[in-house]
N, C-alpha and C positions, 0 to 999 in steps of 0.2 A: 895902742888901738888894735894891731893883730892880733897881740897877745891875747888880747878881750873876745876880741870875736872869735879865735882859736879856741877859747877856753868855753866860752857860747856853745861852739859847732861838738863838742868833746861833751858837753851834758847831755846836748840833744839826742845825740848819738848815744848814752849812756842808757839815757830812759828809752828811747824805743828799742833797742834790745833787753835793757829788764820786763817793757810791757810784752815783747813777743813769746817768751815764757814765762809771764805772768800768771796762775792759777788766779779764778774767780774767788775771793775771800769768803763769802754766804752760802754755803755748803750744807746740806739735808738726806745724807746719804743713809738709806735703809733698807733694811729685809723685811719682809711680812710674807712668814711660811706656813699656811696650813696643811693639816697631816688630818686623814681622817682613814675611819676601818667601811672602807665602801659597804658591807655588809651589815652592819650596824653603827650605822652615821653619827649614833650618841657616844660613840667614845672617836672625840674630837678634841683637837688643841689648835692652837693659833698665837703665834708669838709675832709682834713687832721691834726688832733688833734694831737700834740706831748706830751712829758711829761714835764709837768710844762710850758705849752703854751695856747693859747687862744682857749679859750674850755675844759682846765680841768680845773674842778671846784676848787682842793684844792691848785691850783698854785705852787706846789712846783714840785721839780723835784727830784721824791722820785722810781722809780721803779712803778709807780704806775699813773691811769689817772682814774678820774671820771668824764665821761664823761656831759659836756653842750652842745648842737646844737642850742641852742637859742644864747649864749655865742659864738659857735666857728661863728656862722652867726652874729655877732655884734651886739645882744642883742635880739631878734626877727627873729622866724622862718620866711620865704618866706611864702603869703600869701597862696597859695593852700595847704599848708602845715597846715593851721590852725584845731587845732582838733586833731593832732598827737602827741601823749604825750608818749615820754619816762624816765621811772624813777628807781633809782640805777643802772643805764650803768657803768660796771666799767670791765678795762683790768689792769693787772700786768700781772710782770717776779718777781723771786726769782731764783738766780742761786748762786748756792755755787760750793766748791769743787766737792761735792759726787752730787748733779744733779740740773737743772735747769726745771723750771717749770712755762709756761707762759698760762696766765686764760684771762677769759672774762665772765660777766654775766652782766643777769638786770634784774630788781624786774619785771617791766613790759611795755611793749609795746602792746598802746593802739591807733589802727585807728579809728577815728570819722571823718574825712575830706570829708567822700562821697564820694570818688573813692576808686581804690580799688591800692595800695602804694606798689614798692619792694622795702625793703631794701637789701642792700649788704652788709657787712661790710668785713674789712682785719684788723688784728689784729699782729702788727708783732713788732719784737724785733731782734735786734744784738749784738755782742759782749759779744755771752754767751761763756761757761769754756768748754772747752776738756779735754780729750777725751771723744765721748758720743757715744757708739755703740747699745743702747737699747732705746725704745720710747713705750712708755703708751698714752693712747687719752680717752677721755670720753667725752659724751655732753649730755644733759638734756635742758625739758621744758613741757609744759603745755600748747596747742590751747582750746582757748573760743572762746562763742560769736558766728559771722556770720563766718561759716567753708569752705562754699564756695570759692574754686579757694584758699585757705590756703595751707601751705608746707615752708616745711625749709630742705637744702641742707648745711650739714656740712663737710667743707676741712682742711686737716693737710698737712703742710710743712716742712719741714727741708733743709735748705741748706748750705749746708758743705763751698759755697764761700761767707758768710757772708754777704748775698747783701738784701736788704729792696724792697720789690714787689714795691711799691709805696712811690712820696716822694711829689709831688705837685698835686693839687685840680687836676679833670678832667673838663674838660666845658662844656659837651654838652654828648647827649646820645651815639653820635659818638664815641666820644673819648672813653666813658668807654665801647662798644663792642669791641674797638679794644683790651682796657688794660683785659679786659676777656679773650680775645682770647690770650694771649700772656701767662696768667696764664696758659692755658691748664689744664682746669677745667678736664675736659674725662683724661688725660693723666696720665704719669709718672711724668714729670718733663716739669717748664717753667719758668716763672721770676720771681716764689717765691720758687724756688727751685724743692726739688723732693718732691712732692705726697706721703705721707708715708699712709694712709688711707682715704675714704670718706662715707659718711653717708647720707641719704635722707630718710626722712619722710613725710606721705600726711594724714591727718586725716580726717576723713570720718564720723564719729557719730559726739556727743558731745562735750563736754567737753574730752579733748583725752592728754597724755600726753604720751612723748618719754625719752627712754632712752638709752644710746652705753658707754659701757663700754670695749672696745677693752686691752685684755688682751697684758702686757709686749712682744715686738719682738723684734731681732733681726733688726737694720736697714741694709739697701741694699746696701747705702752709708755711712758709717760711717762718725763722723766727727773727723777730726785728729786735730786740730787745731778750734779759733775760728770760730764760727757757726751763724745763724740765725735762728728762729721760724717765723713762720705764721701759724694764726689762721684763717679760712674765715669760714664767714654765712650767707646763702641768703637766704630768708623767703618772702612770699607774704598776707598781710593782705588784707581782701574787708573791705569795710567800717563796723564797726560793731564787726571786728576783733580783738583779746587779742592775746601776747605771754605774757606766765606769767612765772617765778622763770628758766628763762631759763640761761644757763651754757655752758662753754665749757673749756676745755684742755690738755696740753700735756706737759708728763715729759719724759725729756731726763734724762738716766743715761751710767755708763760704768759698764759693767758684767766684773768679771773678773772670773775667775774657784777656786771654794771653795779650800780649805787647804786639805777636804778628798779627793774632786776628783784631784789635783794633788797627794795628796799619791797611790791611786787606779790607777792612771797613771802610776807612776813608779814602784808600784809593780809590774801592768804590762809587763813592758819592763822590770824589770829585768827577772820576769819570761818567758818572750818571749825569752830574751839572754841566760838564762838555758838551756833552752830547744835545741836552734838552738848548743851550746855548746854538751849538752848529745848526738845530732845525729851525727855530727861533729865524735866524737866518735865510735859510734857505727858502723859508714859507713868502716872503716879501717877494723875494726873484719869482718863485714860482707864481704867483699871482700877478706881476707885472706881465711874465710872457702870455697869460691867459688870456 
């Protein structure tokens, strides 16, 4: 009979340490990058990269995309685009039990094309682990080169209905003013969910480098249930223009209240219920001497 319940207490224990670094199995990890020539908006492209699809480089479907745009374009960027080099582009998610955490970075983007290029990019993921009531964000990078008309705009999403901002290429400049507008970039919440923070930097000397390190909060909507991230970053290069060791992301977790602060809780209340007791008391005497 020990032996049993021994052997019991030794599974139990087995599984909630494989569920504490358990990844979520239903994963939808993707890039959707548009690239456009601010000056003449009809030479435009827009690829949507999944994981382990054409345009990651390491082909597998691992949590994880390194990003090709020469690759997700079939082998060769669109000619106006010649001159545009980016290199180590790379998005993941990591979500366990205890938190989920979805990145994006690239060693560097370089315009040489002669005009002056916006990228946009959406970085998004589904089928992360609940419950997650707290959210962390940071982003990083480094403007070289020609500073002119340069800036980058960084956005955090979280949405509690598990839904993907973007799933198919945009075609034309139309299309993606509209798919901007539907994000509600100014807003709270749109079709990447709710807005949990935004960030905007314009660099104005040199060589200039950003940093946002948004301290752990309380989310506004919690997610009770599976979730979605989205990452967005919109940056404009002139020709001449570097982003270098640039970064971004955000960790969901779930707060729950320490072991002392529910002891100091119910000290609390019991001390709260003495007390309402001791007057309780006192009120009888008191109205006898009256």
């Amino acid at each position: 009979m020990m032996t049993l319940k021994m052997k019991s207490l030794a599974t139990a224990a087995a599984a909630v340490a494989l569920g504490l670094g358990m990844a979520s199995s239903a994963h939808a990890l993707q890039y959707n990058v548009t690239l456009y020539d601010t000056g003449t908006t009809s030479n435009f492209a827009n690829w949507t990269v999944v994981d382990g699809g054409l345009g990651d480089a390491d082909g597998s479907v691992n949590n994880s995309i390194s990003l090709s745009l020469a690759a997700a374009n079939g082998g060769s960027l669109p000619g106006w685009l010649t001159g545009y080099g980016v290199t180590g582009s790379l998005a993941g998610v990591t979500d366990t039990a205890s938190s989920s955490f979805l990145y994006t970075s690239s060693s560097l983007v370089n315009n040489q094309t002669g005009t002056t290029v916006r990228a946009f990019v959406v970085v998004s993921d589904d089928g992360n682990t609940a419950p997650r009531n707290m959210v962390q964000e940071t982003g990083s990078g480094t403007f070289a080169g020609t500073l002119t008309g340069a800036g980058i705009n960084l956005y955090y999403y979280d949405d509690p209905a598990n839904g993907l901002p973007i799933s198919t290429p945009l075609a034309d400049i139309g299309a993606f003013n509209t798919f901007v507008g539907n994000l509600n970039l100014a807003g709270a919440s749109g079709t990447a969910g709710n807005q949990t923070h935004s960030y905007s930097y314009t660099p104005t000397l040199g060589n200039e480098s950003f940093s946002f390190n948004d301290p752990a909060s309380l989310l506004a909507v919690p997610d009770t249930s599976t979730f979605a991230m989205s990452l967005i970053f919109d940056f404009t290069l002139e020709d001449g223009g570097q982003l270098i060791s640039r970064g971004q992301s955000m960790t969901k977790t779930e707060a729950v209240p320490e072991p002392m602060t529910m002891s100091l809780l119910g000290a609390g209340l019991v001390g709260l219920g003495a007390a309402r007791r001791r007057k309780a008391k006192a009120k009888p005497q008191a109205d006898a001497q009256a």
